[in-house]
ROKOL-28335 format. One record per atom (N, C-alpha, C): residue in one letter; x, y, z. Coordinates in steps of 0.1 Angstrom, whole numbers, padded with zeros to 4 digits, always signed. Layout:
! residues N
AXYZ/...
! end
This chain:
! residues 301
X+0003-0923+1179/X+0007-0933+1188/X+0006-0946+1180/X+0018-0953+1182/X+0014-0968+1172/X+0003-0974+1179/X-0002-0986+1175/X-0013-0992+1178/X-0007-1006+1187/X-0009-1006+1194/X-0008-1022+1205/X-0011-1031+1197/X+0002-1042+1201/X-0002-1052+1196/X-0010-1064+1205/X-0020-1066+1202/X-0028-1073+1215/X-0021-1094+1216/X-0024-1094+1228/X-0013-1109+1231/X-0023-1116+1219/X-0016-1130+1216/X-0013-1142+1204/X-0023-1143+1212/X-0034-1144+1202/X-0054-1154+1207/X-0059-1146+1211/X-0056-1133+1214/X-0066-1124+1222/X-0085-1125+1216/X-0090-1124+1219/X-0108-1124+1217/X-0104-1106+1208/X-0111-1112+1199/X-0117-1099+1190/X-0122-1088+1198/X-0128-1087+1211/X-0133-1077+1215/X-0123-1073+1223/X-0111-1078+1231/X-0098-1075+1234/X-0090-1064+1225/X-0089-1073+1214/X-0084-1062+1202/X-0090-1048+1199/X-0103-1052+1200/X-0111-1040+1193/X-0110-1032+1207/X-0110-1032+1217/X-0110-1023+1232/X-0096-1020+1230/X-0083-1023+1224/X-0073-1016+1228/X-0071-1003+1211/X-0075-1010+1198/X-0076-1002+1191/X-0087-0991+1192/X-0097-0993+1203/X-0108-0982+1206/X-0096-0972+1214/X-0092-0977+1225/X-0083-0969+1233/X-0072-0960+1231/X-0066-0968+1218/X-0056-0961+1208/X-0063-0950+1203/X-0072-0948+1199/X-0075-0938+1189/X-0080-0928+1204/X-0088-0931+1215/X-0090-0923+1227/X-0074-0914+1232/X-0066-0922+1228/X-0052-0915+1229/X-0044-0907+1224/X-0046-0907+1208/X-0043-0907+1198/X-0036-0890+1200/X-0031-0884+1197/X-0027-0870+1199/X-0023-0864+1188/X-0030-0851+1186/X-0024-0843+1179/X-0017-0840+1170/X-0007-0842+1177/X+0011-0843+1170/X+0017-0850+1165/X+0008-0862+1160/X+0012-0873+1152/X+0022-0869+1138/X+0027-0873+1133/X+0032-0873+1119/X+0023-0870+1109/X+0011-0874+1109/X+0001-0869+1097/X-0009-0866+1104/X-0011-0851+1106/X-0024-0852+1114/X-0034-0849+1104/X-0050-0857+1108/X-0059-0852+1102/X-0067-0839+1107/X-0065-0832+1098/X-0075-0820+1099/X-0091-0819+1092/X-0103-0812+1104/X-0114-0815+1094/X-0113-0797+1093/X-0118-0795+1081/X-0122-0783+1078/X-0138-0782+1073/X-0150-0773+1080/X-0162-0774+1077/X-0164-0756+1076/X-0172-0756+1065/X-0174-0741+1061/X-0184-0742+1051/X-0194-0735+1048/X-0207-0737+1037/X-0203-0735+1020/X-0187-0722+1026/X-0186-0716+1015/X-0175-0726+1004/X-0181-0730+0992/X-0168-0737+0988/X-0154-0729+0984/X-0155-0721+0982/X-0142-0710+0980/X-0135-0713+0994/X-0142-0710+1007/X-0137-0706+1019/X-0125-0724+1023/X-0136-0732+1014/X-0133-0743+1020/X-0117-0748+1010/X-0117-0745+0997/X-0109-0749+0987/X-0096-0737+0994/X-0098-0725+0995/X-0087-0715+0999/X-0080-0722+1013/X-0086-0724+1025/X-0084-0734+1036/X-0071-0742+1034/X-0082-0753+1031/X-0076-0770+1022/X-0059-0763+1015/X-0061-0760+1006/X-0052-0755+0997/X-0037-0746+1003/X-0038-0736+1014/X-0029-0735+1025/X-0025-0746+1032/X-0033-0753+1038/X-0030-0760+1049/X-0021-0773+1045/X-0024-0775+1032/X-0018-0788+1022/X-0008-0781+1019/X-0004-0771+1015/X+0009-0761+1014/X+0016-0766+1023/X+0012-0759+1037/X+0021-0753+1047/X+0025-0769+1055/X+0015-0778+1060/X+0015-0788+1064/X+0011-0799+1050/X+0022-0804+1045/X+0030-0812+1036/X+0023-0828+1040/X+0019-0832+1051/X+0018-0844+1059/X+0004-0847+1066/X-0003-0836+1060/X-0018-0832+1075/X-0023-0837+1061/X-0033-0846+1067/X-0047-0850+1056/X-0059-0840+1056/X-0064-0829+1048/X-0074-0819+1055/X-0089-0826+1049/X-0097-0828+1056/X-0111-0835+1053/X-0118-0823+1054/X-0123-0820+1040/X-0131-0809+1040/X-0148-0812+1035/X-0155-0804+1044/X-0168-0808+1046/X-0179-0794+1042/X-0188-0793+1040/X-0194-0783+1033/X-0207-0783+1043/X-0210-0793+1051/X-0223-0786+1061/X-0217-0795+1073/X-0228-0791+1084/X-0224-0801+1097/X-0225-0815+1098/X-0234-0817+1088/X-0241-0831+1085/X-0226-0837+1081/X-0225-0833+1072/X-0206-0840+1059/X-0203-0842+1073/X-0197-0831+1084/X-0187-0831+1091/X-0189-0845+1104/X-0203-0847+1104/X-0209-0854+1115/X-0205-0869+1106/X-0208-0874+1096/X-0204-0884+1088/X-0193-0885+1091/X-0180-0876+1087/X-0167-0877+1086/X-0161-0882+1100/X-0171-0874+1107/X-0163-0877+1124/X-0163-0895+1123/X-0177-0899+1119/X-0178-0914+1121/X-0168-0924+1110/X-0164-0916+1098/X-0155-0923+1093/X-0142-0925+1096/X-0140-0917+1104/X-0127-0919+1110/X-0120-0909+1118/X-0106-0912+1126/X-0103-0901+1138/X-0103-0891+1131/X-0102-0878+1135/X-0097-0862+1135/X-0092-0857+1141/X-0079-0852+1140/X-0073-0841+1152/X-0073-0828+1153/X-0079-0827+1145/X-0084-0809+1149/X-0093-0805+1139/X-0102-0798+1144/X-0112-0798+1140/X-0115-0776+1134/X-0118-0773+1123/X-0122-0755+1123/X-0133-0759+1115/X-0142-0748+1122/X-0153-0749+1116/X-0158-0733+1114/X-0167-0728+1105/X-0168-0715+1103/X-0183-0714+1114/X-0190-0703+1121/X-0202-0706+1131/X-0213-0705+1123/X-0212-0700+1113/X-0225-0703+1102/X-0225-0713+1095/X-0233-0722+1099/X-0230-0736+1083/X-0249-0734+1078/X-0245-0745+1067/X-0259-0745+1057/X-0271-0748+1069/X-0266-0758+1076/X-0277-0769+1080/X-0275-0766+1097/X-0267-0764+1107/X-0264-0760+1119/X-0256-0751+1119/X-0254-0747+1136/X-0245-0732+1139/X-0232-0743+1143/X-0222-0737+1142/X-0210-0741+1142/X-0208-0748+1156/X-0215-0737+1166/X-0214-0743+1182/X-0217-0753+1184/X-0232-0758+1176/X-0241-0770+1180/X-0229-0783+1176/X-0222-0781+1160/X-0212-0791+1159/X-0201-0794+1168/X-0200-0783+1170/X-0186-0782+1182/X-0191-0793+1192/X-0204-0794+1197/X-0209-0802+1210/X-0212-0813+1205/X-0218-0814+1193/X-0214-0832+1187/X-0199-0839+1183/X-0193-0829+1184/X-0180-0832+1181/X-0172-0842+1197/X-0177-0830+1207/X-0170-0833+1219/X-0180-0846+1226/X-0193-0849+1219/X-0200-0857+1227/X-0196-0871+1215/X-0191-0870+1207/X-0189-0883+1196/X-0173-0890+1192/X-0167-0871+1193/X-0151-0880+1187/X-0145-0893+1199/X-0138-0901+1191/X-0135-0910+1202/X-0120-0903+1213/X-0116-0896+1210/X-0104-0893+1213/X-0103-0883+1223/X-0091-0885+1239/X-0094-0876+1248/X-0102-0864+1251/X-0095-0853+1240/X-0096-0842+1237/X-0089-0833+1223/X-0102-0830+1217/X-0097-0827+1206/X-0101-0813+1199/X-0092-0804+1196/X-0090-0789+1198/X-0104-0785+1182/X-0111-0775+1189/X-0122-0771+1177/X-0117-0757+1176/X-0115-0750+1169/X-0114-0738+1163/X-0125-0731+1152/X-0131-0719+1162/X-0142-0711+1151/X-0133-0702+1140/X-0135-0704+1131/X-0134-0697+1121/X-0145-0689+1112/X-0141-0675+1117/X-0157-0668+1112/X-0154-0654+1114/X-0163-0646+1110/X-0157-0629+1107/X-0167-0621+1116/X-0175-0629+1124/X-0179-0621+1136/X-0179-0631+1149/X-0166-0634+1151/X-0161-0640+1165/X-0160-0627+1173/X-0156-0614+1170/X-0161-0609+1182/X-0172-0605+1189/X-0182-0607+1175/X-0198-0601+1179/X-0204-0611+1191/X-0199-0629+1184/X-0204-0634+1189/X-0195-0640+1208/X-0185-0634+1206/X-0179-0636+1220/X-0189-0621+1227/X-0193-0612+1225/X-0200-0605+1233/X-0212-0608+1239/X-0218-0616+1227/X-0231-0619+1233/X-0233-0636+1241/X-0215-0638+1243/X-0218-0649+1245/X-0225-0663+1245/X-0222-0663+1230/X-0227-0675+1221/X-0218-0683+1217/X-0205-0677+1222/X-0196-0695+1218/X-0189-0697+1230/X-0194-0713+1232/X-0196-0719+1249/X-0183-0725+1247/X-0183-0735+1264/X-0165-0742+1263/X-0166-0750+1251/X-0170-0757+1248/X-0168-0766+1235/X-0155-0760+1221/X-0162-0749+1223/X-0148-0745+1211/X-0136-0741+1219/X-0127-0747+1218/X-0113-0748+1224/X-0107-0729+1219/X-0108-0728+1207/X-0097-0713+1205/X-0113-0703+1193/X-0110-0692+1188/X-0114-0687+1176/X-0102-0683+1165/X-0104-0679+1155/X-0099-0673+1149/X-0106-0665+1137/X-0100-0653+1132/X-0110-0641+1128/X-0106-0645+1114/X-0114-0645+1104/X-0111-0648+1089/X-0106-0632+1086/X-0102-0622+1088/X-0097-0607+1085/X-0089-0608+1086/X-0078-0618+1092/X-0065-0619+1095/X-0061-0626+1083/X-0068-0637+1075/X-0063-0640+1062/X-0058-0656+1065/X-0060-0664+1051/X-0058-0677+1057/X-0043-0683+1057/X-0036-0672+1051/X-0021-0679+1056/X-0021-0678+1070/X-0022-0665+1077/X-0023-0667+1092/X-0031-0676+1099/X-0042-0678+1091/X-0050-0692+1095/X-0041-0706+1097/X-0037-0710+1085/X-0022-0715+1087/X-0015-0718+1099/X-0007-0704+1098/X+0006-0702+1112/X-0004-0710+1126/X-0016-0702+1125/X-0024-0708+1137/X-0028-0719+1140/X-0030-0727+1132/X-0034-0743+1130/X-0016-0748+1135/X-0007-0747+1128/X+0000-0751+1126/X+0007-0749+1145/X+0008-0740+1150/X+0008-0742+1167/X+0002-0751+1174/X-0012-0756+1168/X-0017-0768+1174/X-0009-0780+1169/X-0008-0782+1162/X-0003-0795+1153/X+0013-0799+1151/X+0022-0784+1150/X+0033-0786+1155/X+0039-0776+1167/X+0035-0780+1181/X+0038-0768+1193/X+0055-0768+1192/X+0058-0757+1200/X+0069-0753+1196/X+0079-0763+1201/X+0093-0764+1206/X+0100-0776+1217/X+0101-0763+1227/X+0099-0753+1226/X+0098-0742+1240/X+0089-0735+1242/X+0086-0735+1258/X+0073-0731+1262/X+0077-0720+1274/X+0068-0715+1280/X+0067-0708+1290/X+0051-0710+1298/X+0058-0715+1308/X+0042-0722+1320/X+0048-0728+1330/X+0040-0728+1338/X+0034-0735+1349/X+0032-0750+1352/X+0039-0760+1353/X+0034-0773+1356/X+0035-0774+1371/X+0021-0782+1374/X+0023-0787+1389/X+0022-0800+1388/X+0039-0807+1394/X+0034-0819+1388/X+0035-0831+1401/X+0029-0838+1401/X+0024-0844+1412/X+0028-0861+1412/X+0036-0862+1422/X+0049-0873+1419/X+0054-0882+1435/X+0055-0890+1437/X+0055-0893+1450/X+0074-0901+1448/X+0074-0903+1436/X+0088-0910+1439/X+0097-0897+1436/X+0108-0894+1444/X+0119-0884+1441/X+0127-0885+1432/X+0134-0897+1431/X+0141-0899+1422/X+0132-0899+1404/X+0120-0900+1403/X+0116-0902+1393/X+0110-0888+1387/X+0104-0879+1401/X+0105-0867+1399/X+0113-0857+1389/X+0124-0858+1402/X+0136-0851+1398/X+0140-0853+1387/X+0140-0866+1377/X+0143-0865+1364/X+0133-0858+1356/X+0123-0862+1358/X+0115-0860+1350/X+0109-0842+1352/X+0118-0835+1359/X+0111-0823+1363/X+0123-0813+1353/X+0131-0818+1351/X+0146-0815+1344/X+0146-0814+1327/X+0137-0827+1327/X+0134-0826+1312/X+0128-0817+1312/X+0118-0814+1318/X+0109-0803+1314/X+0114-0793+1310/X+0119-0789+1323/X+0127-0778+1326/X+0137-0772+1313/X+0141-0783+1309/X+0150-0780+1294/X+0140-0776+1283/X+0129-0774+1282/X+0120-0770+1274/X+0117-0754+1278/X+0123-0747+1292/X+0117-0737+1293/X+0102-0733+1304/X+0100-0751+1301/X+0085-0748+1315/X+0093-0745+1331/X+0087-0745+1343/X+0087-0741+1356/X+0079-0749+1359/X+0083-0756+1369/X+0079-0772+1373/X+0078-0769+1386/X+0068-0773+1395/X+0065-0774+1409/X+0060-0784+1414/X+0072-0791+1423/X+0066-0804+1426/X+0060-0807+1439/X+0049-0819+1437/X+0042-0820+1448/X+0041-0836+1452/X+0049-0842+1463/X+0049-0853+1465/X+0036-0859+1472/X+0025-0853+1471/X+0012-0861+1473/X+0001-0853+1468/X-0011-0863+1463/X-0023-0851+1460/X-0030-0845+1476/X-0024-0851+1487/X-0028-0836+1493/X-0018-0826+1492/X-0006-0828+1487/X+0002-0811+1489/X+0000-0809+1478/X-0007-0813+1467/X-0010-0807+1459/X-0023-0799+1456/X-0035-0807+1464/X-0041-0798+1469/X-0046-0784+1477/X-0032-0787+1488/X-0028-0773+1495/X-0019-0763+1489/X-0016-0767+1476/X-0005-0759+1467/X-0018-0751+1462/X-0026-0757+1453/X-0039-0753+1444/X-0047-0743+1455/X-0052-0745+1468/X-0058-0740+1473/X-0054-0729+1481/X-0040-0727+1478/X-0033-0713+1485/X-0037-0705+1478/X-0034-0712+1461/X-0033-0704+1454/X-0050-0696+1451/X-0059-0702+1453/X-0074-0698+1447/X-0076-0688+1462/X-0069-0685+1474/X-0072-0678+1483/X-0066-0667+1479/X-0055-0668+1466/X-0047-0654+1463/X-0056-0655+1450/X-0068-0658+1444/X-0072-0652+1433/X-0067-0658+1425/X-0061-0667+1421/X-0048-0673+1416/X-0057-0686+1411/X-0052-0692+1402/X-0048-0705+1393/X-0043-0718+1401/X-0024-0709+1397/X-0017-0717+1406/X-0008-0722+1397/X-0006-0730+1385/X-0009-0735+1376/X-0013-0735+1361/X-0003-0738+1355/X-0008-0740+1341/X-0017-0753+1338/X-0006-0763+1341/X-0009-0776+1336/X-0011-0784+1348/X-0017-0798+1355/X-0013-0804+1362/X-0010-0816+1358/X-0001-0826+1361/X+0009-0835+1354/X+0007-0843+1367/X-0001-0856+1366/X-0005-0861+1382/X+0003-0881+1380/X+0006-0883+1385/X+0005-0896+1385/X-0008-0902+1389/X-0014-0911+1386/X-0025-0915+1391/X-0028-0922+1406/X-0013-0930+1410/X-0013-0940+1417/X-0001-0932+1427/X-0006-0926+1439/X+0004-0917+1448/X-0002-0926+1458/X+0013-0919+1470/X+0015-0928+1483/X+0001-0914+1492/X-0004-0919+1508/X-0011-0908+1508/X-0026-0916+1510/X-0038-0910+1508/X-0050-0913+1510/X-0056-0908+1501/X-0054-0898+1495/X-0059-0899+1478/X-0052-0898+1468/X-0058-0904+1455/X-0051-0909+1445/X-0050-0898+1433/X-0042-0897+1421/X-0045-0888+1412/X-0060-0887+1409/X-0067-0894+1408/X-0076-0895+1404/X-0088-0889+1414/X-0081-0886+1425/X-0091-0885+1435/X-0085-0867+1431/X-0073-0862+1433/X-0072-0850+1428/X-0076-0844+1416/X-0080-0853+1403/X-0090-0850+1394/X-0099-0845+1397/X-0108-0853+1404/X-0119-0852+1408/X-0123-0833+1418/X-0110-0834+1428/X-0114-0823+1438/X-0107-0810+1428/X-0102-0813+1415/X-0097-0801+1408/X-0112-0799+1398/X-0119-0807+1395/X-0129-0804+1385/X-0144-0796+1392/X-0139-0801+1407/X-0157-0803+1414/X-0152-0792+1424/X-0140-0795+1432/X-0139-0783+1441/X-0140-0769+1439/X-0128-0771+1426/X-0120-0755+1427/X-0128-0750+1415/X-0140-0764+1410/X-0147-0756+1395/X-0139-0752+1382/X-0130-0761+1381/X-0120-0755+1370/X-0121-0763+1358/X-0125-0761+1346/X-0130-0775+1338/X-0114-0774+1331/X-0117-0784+1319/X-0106-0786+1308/X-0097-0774+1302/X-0104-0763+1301/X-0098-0753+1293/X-0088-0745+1302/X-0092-0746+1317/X-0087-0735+1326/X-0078-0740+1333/X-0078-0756+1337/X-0067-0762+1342/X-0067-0773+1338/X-0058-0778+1326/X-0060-0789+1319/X-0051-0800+1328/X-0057-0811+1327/X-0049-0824+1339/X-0048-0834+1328/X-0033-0836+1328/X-0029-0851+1324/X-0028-0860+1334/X-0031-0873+1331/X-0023-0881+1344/X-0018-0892+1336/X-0005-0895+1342/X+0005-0906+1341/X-0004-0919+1344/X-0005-0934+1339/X-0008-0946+1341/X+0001-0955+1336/X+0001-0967+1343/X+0007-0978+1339/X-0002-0987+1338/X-0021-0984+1343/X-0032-0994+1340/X-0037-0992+1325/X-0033-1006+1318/X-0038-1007+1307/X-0051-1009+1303/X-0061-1010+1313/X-0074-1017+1314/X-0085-1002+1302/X-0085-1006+1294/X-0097-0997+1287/X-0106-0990+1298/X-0113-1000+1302/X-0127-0991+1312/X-0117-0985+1324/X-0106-0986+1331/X-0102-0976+1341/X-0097-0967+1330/X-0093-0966+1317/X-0085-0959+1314/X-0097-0942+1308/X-0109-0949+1305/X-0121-0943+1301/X-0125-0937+1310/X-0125-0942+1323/X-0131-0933+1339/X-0123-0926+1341/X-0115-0923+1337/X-0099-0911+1341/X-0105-0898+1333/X-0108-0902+1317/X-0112-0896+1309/X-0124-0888+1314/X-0135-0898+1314/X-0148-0889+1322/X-0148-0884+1332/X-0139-0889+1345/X-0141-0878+1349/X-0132-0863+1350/X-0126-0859+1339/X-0124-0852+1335/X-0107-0846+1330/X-0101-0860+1329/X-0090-0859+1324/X-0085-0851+1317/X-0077-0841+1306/X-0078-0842+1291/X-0066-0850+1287/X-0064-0858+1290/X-0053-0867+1285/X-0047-0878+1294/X-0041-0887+1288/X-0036-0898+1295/X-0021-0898+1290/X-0010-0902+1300/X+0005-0902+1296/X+0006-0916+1302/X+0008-0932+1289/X+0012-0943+1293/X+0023-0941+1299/X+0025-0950+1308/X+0038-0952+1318/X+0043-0966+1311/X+0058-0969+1304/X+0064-0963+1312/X+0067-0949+1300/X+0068-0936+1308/X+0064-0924+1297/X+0080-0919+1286/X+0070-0917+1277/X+0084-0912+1267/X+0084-0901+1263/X+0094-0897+1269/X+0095-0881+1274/X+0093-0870+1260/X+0091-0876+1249/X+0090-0865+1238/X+0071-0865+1237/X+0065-0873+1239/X+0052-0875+1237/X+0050-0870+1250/X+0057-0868+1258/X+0050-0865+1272/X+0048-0852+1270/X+0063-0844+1263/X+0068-0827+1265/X+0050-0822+1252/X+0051-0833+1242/X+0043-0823+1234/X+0027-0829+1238/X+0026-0838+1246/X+0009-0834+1249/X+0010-0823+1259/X+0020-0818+1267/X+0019-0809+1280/X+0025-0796+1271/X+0031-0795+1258/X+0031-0779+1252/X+0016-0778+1247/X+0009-0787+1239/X-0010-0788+1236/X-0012-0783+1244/X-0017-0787+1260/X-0023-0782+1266/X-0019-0768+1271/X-0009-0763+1275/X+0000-0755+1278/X-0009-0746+1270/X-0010-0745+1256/X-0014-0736+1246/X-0030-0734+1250/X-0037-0739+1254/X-0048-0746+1254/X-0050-0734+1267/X-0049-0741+1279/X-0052-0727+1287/X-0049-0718+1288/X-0034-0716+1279/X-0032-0698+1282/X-0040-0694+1269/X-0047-0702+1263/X-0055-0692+1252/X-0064-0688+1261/X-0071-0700+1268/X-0084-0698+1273/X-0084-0688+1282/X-0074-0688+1294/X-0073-0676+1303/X-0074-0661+1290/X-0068-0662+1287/X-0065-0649+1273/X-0077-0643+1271/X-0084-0653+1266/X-0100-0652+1262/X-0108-0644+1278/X-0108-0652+1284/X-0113-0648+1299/X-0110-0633+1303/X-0098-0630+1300/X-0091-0622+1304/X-0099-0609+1293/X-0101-0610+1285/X-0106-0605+1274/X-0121-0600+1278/X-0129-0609+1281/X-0143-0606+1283/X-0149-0616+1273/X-0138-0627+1271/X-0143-0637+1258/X-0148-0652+1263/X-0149-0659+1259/X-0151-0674+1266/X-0152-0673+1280/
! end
């Protein structure tokens, strides 16, 4: 995402709150993403690096040799995706994964285990929500590769579930069309209460309901997107990985844009929205819970 340019005389801490917020936004899919790669083994780390600079031509890979490197690196600068192996010199991969998620500045940002007993340790359930996906080093690091490379470039077609929550029609209806040209299944809900009673049919059938929810923040009604944040994290218990929620804004303000985040956003879509940054933060997520269901489904995460 380019960086705002803050109004002629802004106060330094103006500037520095909207380049804080830029990088809180920052996504994925950028044209150069940075990748961190952390693993003890230098081979594991140089074989990595060395694919991933192949396959992705444009990705910066920051390779790190203990948790410590990787904890430095976080503060040197953004990262957009993060693999880590679960054995490091100095910590377990998990503990980084939760420094990661309590430090990086940015919405949400995908951690991947890479390690040769992800299934031992999904049995005994030792790797918590913090790690977004695994992946098995047996499969080989070109496939390592292909896998990264779905986070960083998702496809332009998907298959899912958006419930997207919209009070104007006209703005709807376009915007439900784009989607639709991608392949998603769009269900619209002209208030967060029928979107609530959409969500809560569905948890009476066992059900989801939903892949994604795509909310504006500011609906007609008595509660707000943000108030449906709230009853989707707290009511129905569904955190980030199981029902990821974007919401649409047109408030520029840093600190509202931060409370959207905490309370449990994974993403923010500036308004007025540009429909290619919109489609690929909603294929991310898209990817993001049907892993996690996958996993669930599995006896995994």
């Amino acid at each position: 995402m380019d960086r705002k340019q803050p109004a002629f005389g802004a106060p330094a801490s103006v500037t520095a709150n909207l380049e804080s917020m830029n990088d809180v936004l920052r996504h994925i899919a950028s044209d150069n993403p940075r990748v961190m790669v952390v693993d003890g083994s230098k081979v594991a780390r140089t074989l990595i690096k060395r694919v991933l600079e192949q396959d992705l031509p444009n990705a910066t890979v920051i390779a790190c040799a203990s948790g410590a490197e990787a904890e430095q690196a976080l503060h040197d600068g953004v990262v957009d995706l993060v693999t880590t192996a679960l054995r490091l010199p100095d910590m377990d991969g998990s503990a980084l994964a939760k420094y990661v998620r309590e430090h990086a500045p940015q919405a949400y940002i995908p951690i991947v285990a890479v390690s040769g007993d992800v299934q031992e340790r999904l049995q005994k359930r030792e790797i918590g929500d913090e790690i977004t996906d695994y992946f098995d080093k047996a499969a080989g690091y070109t496939a390592l590769s292909d896998f990264i490379r779905g986070y960083v470039q998702p496809s332009d077609h998907a298959e899912g579930t958006v419930l997207y929550v919209e009070d104007s029609r006209v703005v709807a209806l376009a915007t439900s069309r784009a989607l639709e040209r991608y392949g998603l299944t769009v269900h619209l809900a002209g208030s967060a209460e029928e979107a609530v009673e959409f969500l809560g049919s569905a948890r009476d059938r066992g059900q989801i309901g939903a892949d994604v929810v795509l909310t504006d923040v500011s609906l007609k009604g008595e509660m707000s997107g943000g108030d449906l944040l709230e009853w989707i994290r707290h009511e129905l218990a569904l955190g980030k990985g199981r029902l990821p929620v974007l919401v649409m804004t047109g408030d520029e303000n840093p600190e509202n844009q931060a409370a959207l985040l905490k309370a449990g956003a994974n993403d923010l879509v500036e308004k007025p929205v540009e429909e290619r940054l919109l489609v690929t933060k909603l294929m991310f997520q898209l990817r993001v819970s049907q892993r996690r269901r996958a996993q669930l489904a599995q006896g995994g995460l």
